[in-house]
mmCIF file of the N, C-alpha and C atoms, coordinates in Angstrom:
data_MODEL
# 
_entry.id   MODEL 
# 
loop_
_atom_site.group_PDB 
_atom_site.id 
_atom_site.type_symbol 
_atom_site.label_atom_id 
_atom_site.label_alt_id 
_atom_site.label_comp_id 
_atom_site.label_asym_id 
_atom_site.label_entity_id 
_atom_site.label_seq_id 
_atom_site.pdbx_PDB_ins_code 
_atom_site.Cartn_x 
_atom_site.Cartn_y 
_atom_site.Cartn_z 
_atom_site.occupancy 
_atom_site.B_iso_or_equiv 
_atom_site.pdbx_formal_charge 
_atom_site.auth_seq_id 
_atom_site.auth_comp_id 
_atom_site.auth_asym_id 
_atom_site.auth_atom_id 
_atom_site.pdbx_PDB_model_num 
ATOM 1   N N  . UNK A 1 1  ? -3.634  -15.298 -21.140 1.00 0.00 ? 1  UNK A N  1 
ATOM 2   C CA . UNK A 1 1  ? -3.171  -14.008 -21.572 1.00 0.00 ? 1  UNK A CA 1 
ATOM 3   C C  . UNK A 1 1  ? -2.235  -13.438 -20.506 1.00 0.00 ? 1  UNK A C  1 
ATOM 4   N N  . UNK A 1 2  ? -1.102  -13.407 -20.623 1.00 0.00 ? 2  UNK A N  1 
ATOM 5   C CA . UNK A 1 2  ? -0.098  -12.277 -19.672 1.00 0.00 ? 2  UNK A CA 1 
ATOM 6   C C  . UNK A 1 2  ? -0.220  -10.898 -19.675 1.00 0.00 ? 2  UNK A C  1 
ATOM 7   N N  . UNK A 1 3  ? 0.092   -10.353 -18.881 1.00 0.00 ? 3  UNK A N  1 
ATOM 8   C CA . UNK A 1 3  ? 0.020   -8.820  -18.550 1.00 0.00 ? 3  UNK A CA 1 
ATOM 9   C C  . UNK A 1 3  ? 1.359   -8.457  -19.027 1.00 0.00 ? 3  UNK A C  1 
ATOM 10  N N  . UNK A 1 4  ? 1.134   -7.090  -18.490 1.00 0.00 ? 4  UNK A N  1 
ATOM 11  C CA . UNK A 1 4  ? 2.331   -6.161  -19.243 1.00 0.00 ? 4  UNK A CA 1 
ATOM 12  C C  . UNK A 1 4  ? 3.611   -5.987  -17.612 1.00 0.00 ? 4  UNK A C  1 
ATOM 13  N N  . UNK A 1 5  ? 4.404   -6.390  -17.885 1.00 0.00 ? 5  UNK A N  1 
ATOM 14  C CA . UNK A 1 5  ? 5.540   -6.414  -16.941 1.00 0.00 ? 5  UNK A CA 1 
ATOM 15  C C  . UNK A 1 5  ? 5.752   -5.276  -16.246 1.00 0.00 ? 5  UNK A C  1 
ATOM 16  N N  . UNK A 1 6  ? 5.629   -5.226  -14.849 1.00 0.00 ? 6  UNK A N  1 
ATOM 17  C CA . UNK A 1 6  ? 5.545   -3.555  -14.523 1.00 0.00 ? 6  UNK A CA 1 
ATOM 18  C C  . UNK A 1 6  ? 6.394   -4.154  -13.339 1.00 0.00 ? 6  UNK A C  1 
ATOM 19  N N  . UNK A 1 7  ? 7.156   -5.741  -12.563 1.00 0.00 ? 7  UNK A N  1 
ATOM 20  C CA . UNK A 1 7  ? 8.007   -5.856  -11.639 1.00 0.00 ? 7  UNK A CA 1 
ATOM 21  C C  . UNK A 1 7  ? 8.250   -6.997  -11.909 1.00 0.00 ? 7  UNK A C  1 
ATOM 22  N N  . UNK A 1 8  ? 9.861   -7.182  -11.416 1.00 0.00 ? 8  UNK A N  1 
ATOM 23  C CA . UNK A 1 8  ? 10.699  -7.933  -11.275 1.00 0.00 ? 8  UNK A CA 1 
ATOM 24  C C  . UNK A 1 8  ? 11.329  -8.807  -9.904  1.00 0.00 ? 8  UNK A C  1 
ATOM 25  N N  . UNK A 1 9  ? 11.024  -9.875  -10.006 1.00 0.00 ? 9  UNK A N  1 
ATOM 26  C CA . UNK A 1 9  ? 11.466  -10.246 -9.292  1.00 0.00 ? 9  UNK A CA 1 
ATOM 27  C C  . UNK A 1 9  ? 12.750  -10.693 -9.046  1.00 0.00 ? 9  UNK A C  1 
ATOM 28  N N  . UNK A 1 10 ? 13.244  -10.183 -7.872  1.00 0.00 ? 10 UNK A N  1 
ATOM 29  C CA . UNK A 1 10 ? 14.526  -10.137 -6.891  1.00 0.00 ? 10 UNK A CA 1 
ATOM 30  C C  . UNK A 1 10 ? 14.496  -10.751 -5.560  1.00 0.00 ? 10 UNK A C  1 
ATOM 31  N N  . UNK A 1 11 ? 15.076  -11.446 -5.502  1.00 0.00 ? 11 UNK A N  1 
ATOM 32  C CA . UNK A 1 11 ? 15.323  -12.622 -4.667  1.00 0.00 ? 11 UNK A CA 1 
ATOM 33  C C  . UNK A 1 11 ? 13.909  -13.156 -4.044  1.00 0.00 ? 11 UNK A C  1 
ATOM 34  N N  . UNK A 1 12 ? 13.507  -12.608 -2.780  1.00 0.00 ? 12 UNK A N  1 
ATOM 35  C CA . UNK A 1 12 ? 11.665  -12.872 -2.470  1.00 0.00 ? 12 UNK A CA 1 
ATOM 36  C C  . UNK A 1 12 ? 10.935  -11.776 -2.684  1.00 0.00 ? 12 UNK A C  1 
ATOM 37  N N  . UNK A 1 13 ? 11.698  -11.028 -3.154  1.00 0.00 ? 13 UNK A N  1 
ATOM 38  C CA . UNK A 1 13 ? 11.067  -9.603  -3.546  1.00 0.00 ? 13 UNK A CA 1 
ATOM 39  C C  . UNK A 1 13 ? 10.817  -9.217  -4.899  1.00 0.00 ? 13 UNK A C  1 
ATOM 40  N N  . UNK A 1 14 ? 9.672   -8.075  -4.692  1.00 0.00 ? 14 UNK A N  1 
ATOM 41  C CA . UNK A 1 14 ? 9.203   -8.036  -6.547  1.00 0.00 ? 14 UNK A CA 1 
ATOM 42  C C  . UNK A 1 14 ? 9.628   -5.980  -6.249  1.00 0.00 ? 14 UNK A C  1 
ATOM 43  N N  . UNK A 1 15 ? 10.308  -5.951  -7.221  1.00 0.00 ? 15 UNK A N  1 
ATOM 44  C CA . UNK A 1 15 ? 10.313  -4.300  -7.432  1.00 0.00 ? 15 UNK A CA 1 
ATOM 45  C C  . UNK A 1 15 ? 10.428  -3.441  -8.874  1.00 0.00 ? 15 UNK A C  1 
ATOM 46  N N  . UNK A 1 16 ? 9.980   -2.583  -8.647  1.00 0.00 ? 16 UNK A N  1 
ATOM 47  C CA . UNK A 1 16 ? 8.855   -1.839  -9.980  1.00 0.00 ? 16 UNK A CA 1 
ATOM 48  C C  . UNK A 1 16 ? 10.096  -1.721  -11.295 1.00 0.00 ? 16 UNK A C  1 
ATOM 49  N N  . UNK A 1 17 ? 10.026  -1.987  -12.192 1.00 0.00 ? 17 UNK A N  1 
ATOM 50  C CA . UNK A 1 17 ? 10.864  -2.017  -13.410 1.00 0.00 ? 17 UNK A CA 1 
ATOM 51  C C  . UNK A 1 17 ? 10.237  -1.368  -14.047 1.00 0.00 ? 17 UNK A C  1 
ATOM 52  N N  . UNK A 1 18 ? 9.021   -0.799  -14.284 1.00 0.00 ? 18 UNK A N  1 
ATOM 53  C CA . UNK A 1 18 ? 8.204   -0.339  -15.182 1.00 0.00 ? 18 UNK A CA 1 
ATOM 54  C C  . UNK A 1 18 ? 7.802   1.215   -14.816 1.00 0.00 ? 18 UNK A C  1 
ATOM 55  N N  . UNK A 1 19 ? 7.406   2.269   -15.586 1.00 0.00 ? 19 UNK A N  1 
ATOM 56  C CA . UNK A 1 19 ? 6.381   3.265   -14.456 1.00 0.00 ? 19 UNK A CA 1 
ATOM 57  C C  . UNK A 1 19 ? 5.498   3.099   -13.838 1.00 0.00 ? 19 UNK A C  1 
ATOM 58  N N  . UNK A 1 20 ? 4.609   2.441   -14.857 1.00 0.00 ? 20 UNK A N  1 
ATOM 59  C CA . UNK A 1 20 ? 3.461   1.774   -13.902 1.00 0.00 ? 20 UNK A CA 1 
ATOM 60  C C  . UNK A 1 20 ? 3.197   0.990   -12.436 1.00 0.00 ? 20 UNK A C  1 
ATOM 61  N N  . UNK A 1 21 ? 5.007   0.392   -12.251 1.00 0.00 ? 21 UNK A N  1 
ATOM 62  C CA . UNK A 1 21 ? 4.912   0.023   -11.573 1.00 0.00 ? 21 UNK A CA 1 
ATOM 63  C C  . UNK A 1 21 ? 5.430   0.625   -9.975  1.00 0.00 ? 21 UNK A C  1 
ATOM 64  N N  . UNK A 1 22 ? 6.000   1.952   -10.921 1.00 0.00 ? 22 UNK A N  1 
ATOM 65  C CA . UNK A 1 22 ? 6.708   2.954   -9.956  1.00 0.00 ? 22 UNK A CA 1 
ATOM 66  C C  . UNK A 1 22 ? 5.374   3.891   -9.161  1.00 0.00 ? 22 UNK A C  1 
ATOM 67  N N  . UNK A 1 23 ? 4.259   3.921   -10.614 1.00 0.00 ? 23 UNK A N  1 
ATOM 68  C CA . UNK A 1 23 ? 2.672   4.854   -9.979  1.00 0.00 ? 23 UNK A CA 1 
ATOM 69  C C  . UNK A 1 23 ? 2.098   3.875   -9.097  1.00 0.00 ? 23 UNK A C  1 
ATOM 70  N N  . UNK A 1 24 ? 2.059   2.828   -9.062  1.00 0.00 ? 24 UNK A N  1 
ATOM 71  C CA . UNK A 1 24 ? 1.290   1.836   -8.239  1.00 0.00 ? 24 UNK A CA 1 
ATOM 72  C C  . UNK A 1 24 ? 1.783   1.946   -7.321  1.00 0.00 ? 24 UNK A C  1 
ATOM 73  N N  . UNK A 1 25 ? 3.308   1.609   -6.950  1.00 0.00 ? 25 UNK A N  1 
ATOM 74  C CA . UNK A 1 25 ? 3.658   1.980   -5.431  1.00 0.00 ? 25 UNK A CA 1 
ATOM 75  C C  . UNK A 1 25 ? 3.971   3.097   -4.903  1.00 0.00 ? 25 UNK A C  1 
ATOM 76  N N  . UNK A 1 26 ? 3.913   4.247   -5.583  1.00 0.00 ? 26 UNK A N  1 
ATOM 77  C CA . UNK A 1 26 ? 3.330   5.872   -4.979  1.00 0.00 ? 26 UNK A CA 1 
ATOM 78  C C  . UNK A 1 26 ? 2.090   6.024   -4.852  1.00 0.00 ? 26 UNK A C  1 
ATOM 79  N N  . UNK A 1 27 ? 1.004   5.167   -5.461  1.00 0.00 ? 27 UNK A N  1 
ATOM 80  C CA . UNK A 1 27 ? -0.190  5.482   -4.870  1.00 0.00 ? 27 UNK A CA 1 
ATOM 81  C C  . UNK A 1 27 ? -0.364  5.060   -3.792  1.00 0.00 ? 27 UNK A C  1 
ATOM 82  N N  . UNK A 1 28 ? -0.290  3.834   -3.610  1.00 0.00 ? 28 UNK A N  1 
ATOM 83  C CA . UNK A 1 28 ? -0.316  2.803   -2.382  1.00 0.00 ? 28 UNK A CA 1 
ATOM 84  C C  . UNK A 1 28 ? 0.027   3.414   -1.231  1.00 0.00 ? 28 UNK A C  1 
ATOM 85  N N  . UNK A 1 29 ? 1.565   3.977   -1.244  1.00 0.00 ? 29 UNK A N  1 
ATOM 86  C CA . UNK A 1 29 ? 1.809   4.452   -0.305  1.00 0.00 ? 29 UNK A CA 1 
ATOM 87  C C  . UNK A 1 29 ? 1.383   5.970   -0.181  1.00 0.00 ? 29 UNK A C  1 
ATOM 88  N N  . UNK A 1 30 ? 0.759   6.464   -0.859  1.00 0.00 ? 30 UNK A N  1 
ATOM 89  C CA . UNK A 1 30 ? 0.260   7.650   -0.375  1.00 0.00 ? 30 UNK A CA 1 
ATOM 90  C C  . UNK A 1 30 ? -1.262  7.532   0.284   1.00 0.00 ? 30 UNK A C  1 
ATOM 91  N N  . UNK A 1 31 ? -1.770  6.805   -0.554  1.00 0.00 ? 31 UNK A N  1 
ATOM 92  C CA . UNK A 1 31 ? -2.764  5.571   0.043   1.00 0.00 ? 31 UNK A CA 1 
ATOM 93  C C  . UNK A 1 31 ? -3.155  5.746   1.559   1.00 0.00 ? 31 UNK A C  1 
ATOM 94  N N  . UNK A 1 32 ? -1.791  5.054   2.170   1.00 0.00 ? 32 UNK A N  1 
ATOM 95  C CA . UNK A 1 32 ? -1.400  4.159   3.410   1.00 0.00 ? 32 UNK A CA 1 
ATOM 96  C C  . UNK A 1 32 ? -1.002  5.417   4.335   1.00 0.00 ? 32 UNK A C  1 
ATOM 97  N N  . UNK A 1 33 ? -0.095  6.538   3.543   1.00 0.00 ? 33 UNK A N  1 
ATOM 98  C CA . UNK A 1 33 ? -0.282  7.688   5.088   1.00 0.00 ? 33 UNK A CA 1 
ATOM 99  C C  . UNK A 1 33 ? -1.534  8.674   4.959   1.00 0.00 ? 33 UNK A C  1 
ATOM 100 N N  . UNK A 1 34 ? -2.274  8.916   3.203   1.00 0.00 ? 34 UNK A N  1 
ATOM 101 C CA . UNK A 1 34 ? -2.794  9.811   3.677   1.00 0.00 ? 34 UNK A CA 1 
ATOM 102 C C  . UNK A 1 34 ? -4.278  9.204   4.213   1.00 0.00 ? 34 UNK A C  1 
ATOM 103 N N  . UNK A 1 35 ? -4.703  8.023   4.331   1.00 0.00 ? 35 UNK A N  1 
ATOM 104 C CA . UNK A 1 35 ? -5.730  7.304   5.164   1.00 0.00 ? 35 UNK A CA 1 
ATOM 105 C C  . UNK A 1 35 ? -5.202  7.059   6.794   1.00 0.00 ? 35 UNK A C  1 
ATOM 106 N N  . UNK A 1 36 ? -4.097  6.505   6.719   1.00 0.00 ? 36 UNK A N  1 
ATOM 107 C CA . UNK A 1 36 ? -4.075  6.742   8.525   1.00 0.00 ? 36 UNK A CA 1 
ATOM 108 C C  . UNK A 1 36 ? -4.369  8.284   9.266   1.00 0.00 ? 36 UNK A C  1 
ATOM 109 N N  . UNK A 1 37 ? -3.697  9.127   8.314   1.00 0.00 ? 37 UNK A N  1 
ATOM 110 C CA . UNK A 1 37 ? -4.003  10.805  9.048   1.00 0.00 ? 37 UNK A CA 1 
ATOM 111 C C  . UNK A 1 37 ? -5.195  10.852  8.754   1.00 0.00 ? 37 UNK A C  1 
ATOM 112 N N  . UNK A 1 38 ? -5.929  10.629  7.788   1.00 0.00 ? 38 UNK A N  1 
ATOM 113 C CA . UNK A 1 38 ? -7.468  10.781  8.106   1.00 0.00 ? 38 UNK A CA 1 
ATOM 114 C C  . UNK A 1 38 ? -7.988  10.209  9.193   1.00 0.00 ? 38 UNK A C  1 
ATOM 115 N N  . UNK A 1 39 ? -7.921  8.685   9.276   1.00 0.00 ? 39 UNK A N  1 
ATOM 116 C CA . UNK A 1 39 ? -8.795  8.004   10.686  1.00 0.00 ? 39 UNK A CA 1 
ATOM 117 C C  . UNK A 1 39 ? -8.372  8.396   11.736  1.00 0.00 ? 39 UNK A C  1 
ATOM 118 N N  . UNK A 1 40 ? -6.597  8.700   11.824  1.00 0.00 ? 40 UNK A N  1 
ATOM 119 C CA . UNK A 1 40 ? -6.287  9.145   13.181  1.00 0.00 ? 40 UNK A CA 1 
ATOM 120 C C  . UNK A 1 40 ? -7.596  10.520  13.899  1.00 0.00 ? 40 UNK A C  1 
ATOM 121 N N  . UNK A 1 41 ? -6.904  11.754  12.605  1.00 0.00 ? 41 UNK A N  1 
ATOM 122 C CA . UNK A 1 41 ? -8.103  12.252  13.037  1.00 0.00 ? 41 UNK A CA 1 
ATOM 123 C C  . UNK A 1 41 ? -9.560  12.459  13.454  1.00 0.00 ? 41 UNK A C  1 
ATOM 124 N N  . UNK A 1 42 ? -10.197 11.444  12.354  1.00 0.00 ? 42 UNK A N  1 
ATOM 125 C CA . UNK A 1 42 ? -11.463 11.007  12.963  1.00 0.00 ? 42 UNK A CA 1 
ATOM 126 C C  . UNK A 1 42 ? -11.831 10.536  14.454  1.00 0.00 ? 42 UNK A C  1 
ATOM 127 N N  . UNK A 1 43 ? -10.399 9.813   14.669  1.00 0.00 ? 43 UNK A N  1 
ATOM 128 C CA . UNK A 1 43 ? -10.896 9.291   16.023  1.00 0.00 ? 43 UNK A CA 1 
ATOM 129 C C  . UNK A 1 43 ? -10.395 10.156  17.456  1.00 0.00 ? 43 UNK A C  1 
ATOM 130 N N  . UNK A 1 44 ? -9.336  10.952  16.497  1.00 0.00 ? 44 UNK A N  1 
ATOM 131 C CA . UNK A 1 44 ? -9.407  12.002  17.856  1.00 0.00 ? 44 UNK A CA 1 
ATOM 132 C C  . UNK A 1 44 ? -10.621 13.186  17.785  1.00 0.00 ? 44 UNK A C  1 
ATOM 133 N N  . UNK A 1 45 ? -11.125 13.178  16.822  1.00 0.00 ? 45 UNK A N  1 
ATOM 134 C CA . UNK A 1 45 ? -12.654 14.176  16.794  1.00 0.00 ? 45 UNK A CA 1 
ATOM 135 C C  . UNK A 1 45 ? -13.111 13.466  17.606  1.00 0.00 ? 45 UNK A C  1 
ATOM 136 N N  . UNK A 1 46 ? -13.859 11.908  17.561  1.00 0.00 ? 46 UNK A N  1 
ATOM 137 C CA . UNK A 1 46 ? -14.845 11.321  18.226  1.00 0.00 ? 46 UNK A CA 1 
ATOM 138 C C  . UNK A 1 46 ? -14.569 11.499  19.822  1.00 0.00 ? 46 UNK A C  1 
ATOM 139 N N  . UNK A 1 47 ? -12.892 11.339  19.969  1.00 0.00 ? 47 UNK A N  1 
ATOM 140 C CA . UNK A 1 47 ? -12.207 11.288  21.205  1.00 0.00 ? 47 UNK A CA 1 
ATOM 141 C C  . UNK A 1 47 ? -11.452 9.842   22.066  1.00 0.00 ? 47 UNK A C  1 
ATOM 142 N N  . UNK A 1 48 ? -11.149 9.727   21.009  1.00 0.00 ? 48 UNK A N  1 
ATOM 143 C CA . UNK A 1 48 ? -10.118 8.438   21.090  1.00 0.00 ? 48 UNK A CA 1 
ATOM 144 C C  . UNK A 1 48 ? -8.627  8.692   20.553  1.00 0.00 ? 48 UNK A C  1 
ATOM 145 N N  . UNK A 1 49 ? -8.239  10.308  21.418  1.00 0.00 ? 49 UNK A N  1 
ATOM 146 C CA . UNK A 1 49 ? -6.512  10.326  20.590  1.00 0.00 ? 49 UNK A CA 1 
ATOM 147 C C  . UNK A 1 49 ? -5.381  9.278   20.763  1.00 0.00 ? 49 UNK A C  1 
ATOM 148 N N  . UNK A 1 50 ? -5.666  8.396   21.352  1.00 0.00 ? 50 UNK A N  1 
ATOM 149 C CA . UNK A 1 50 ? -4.912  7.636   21.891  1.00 0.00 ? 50 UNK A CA 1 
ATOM 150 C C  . UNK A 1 50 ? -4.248  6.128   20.216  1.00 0.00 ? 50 UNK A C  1 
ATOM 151 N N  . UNK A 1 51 ? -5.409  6.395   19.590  1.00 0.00 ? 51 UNK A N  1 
ATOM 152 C CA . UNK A 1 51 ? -5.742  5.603   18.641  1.00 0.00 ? 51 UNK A CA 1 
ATOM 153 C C  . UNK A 1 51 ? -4.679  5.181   17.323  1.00 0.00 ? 51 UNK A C  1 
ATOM 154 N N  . UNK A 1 52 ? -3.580  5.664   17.212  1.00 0.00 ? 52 UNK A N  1 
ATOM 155 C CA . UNK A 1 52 ? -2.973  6.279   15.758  1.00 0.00 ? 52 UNK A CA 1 
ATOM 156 C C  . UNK A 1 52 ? -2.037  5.039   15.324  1.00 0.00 ? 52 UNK A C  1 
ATOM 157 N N  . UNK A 1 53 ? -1.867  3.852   15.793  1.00 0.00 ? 53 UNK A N  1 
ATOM 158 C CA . UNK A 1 53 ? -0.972  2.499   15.311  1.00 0.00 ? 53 UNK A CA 1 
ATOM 159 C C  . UNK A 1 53 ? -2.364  1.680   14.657  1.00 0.00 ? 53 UNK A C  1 
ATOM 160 N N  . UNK A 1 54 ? -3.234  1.595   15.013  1.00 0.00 ? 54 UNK A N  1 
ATOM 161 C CA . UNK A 1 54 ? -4.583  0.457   14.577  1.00 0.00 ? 54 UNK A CA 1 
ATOM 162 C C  . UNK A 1 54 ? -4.815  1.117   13.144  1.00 0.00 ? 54 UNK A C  1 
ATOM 163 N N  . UNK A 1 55 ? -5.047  2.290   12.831  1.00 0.00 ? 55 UNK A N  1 
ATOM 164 C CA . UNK A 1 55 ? -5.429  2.712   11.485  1.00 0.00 ? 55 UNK A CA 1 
ATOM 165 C C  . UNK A 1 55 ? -4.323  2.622   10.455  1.00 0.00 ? 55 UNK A C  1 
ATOM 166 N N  . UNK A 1 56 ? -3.097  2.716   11.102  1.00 0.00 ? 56 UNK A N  1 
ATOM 167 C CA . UNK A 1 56 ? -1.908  2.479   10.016  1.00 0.00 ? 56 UNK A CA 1 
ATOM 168 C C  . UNK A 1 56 ? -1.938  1.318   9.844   1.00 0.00 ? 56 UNK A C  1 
ATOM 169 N N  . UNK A 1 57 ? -1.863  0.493   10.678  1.00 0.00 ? 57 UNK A N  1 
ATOM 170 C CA . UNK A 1 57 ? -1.722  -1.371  10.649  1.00 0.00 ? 57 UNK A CA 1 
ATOM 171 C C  . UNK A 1 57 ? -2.847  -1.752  9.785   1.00 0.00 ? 57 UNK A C  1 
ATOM 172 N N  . UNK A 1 58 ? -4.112  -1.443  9.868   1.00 0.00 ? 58 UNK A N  1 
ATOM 173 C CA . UNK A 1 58 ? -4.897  -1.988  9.069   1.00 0.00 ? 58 UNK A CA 1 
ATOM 174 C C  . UNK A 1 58 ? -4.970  -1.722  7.238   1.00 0.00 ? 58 UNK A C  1 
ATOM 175 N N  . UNK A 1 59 ? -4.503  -0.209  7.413   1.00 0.00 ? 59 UNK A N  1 
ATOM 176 C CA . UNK A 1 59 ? -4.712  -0.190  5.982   1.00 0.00 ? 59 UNK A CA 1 
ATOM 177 C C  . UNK A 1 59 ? -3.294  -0.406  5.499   1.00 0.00 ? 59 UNK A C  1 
ATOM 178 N N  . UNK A 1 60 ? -2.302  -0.228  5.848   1.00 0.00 ? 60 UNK A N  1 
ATOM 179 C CA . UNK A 1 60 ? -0.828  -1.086  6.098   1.00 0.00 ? 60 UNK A CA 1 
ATOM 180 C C  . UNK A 1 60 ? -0.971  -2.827  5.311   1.00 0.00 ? 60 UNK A C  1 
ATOM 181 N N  . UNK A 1 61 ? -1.551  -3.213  6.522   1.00 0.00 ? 61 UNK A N  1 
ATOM 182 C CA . UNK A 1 61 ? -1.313  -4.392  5.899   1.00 0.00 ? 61 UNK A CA 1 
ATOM 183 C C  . UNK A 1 61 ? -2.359  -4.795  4.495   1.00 0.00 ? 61 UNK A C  1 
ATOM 184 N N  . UNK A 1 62 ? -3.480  -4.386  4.787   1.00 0.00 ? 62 UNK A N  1 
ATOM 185 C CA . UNK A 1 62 ? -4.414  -4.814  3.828   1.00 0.00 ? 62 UNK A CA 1 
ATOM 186 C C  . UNK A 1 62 ? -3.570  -4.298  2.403   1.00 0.00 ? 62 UNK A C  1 
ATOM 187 N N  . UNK A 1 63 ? -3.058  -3.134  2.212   1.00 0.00 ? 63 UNK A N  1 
ATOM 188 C CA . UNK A 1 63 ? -2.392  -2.651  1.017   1.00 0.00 ? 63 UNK A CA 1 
ATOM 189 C C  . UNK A 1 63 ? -0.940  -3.387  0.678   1.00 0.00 ? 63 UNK A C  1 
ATOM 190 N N  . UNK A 1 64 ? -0.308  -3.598  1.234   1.00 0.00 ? 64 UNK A N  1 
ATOM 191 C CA . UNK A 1 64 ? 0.578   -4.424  1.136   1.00 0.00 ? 64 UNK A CA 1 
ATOM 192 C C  . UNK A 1 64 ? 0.442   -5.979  0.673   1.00 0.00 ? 64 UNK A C  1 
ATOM 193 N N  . UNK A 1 65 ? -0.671  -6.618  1.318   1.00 0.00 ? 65 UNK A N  1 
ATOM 194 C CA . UNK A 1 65 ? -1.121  -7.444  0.727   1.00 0.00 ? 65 UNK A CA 1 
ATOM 195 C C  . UNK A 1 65 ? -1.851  -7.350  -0.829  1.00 0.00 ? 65 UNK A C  1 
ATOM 196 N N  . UNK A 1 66 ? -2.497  -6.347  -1.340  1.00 0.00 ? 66 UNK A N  1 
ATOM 197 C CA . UNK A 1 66 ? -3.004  -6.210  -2.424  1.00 0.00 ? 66 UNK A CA 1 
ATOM 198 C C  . UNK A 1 66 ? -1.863  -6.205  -3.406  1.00 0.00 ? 66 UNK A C  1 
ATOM 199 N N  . UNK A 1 67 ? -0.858  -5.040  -2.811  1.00 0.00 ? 67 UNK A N  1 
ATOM 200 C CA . UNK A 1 67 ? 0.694   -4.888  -3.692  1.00 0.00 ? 67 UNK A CA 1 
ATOM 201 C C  . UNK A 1 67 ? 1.512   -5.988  -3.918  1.00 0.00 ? 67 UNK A C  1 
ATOM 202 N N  . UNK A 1 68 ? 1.175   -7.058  -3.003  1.00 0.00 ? 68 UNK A N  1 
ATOM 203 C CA . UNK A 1 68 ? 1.970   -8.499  -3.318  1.00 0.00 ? 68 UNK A CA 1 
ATOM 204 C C  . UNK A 1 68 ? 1.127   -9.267  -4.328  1.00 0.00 ? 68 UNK A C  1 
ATOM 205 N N  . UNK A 1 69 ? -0.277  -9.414  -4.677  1.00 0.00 ? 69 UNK A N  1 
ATOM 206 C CA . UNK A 1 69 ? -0.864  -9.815  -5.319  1.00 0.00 ? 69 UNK A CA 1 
ATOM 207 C C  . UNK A 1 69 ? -0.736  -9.181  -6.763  1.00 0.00 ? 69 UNK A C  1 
ATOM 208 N N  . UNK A 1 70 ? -0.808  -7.880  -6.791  1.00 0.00 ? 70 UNK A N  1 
ATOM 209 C CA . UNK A 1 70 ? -0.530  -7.293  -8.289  1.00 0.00 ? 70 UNK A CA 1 
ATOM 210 C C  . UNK A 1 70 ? 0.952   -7.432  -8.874  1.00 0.00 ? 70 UNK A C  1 
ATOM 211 N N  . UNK A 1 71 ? 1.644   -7.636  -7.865  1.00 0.00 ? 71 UNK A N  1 
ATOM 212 C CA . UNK A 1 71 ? 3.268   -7.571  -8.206  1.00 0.00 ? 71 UNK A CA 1 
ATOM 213 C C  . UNK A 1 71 ? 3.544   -9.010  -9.282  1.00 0.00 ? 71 UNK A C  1 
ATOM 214 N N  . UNK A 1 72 ? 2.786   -10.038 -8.172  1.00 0.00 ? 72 UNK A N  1 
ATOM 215 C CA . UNK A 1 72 ? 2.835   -11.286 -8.578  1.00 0.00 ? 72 UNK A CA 1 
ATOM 216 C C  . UNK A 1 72 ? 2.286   -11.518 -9.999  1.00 0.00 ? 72 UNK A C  1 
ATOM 217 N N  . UNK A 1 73 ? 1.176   -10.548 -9.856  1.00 0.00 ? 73 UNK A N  1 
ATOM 218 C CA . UNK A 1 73 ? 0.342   -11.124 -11.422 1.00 0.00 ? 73 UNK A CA 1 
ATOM 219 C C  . UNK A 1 73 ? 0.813   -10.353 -12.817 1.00 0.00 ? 73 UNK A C  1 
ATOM 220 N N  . UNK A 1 74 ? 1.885   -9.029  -12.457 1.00 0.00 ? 74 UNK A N  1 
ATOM 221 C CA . UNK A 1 74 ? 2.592   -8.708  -13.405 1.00 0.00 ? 74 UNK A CA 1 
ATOM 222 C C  . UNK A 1 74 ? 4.010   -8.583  -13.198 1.00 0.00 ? 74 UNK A C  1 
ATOM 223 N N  . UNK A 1 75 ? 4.762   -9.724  -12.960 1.00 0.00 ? 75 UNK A N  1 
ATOM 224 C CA . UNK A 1 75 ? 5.508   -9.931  -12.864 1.00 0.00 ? 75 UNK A CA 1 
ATOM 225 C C  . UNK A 1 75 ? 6.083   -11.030 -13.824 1.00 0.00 ? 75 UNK A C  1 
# 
C-alpha cells in the first residue's frame, strides 16, 4: 500500500510538495527550538548554564533523522 505524497524528491534532497508536508516540517522544527529552550533552561535551573549546544544537537539530530525517514516513506 503507498502513502499519500507529501515530498519530492530533489536531487539528495526530499522537500514538502504537499501541506502536510509543509505541517510536518513546522512542527519538527518548532519541535527542535522549542525543546532546546526548555532543557537549556532546565539545566541552567539545576546550574549547568554553560549547557545550551548538547540539547539542540540531540534533539536536532534525532528529529532530523525521523524527518528523513518520513520523507522517504512518502515520497
Amino acid at each position: 500500500m503507498k502513502g499519500e505524497i507529501w515530498f519530492e524528491k530533489v536531487w539528495w534532497s526530499y522537500m514538502p510538495c504537499h501541506w502536510k508536508g509543509f505541517a510536518v516540517l513546522s512542527a519538527a522544527a518548532l519541535f527542535v527550538v522549542g525543546g532546546s529552550f526548555m532543557l537549556d533552561s532546565v539545566a541552567a535551573y539545576i546550574g549547568n548554564p554553560n549547557s545550551s549546544e548538547l540539547p539542540f544537537l540531540i534533539l536536532f539530530i534525532s528529529t532530523y533523522i525521523w524527518l528523513l525517514r518520513l520523507a522517504k516513506s512518502h515520497s
